[in-house]
N, C-alpha and C positions, 0 to 999 in steps of 0.2 A: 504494500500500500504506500510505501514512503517512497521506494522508489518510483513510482506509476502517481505521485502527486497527488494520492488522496488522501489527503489531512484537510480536517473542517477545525474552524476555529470558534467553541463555545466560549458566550461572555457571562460572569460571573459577576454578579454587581455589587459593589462594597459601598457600603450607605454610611453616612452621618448619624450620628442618635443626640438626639432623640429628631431631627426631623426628618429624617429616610431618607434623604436626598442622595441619589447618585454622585458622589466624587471619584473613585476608580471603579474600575473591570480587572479582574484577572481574566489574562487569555488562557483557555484550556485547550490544547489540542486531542485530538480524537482522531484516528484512524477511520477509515470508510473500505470495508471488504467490498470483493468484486459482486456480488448479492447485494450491499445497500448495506450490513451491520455498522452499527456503531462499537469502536474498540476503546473503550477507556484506558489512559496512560497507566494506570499501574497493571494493565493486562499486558502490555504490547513495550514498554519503556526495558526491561531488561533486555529481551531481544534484540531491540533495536543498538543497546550497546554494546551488546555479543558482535553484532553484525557491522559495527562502526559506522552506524548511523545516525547516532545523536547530531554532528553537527549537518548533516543534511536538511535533516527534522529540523532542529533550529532555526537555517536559515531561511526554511517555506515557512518557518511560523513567522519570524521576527519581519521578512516582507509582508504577512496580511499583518500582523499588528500594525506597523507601521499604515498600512493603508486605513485598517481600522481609525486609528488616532488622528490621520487627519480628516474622516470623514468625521469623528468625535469633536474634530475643534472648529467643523463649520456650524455646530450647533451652542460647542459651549467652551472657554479657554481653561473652565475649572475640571474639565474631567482628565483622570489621568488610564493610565492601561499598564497595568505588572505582566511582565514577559517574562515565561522562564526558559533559562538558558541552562545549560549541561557545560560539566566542565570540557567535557573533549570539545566540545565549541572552543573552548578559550586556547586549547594547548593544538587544536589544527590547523595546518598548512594552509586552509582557507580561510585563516583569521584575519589577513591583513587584507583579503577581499571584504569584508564582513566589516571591516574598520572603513573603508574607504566608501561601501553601504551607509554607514550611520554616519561617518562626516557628512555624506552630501543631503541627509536628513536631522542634520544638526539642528535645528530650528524648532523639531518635536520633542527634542531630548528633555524640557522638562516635562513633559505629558507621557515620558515610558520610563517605565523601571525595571531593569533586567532582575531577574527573583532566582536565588541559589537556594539550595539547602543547608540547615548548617552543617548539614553531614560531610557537603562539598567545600563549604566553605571554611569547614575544621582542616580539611582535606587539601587546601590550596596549598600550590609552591610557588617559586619563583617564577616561572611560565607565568602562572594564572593571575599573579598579582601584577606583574608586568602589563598584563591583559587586560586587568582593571582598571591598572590607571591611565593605558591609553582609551579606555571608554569614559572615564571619569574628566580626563584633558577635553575631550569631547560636549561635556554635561551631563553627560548620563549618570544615574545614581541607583540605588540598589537596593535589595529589599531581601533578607533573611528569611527564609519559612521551615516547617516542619520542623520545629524546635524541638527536642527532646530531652532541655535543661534548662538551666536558665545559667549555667558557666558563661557568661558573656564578658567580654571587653570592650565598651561599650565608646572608650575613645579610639583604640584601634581599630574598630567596626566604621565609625566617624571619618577618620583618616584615608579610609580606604575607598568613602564615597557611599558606605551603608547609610541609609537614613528612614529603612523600614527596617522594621522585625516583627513577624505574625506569630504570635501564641496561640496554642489552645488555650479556651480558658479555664479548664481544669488545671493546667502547668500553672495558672497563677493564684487564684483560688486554692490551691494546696500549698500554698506560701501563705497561707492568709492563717 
């Protein structure tokens, strides 16, 4: 399906509280079988990196996000869009295409957020930070998810051009 360009791009809507107001979308991507099925990422996402697919995936999502976003900011300049990105995105030989992508859409960069895991982002080296902050030289900024602690460095996370972090709210409420 990744190969053959079918990924559909579900939006996820993140509201304000208490007035529900739309401010971001997470992008979710979803695979499309030759039958029409819908493939949820955690069905199809290990494969895909068995198979050294992730940055492919990435760069079919991060072109409709981007399209997404500016069709998003002929309506409104407050909405934003979380994109998530895989580390083999950041450590592939098609990074420096992918870079030269998002400079020439430098203009949406604060209406997108590329979104790691902290799993990935425990996980980062030299490549990957390297890779951050020429996204970051760029404008773009970043959003931690799928927390599984709350071990955070929250100036280094700063530093780095993080300026989200998604909790369950169970992980916080059991601090409480």
């Amino acid at each position: 399906a990744i190969a053959s360009n079918r990924i559909e791009l579900y939006l996820q809507p993140i509201v304000t509280l208490p007035q529900r107001r739309v401010r971001y979308y997470e992008a979710l991507s979803r695979l499309k079988t030759e039958t029409g099925d819908v493939v949820a990422a955690g069905d199809f996402l290990k494969f895909a990196e068995a198979g050294g697919l992730l940055p492919k995936l990435d760069n079919i999502s991060l072109l409709r996000c981007v399209q997404v976003v500016r069709r998003l900011q002929l309506k409104s300049r407050e909405v934003g869009l979380f994109c998530n990105l895989s580390m083999a995105t950041l450590t592939d030989a098609g990074f420096a295409q992918m870079l030269e992508f998002v400079e020439a859409n430098r203009a949406i960069a604060s209406s997108l957020v590329f979104e790691f895991s902290q799993a990935a982002v425990r996980a980062m080296g030299p490549i990957e930070h390297e890779s951050l902050a020429a996204l970051t030289e760029r404008g773009f900024r970043f959003s931690m998810d799928n927390l599984t602690d709350l071990r955070l460095e929250p100036r280094d996370l700063t530093e780095r051009g993080f300026r989200f972090i998604k909790a369950p709210a169970t992980l916080l409420l059991d601090r409480i």
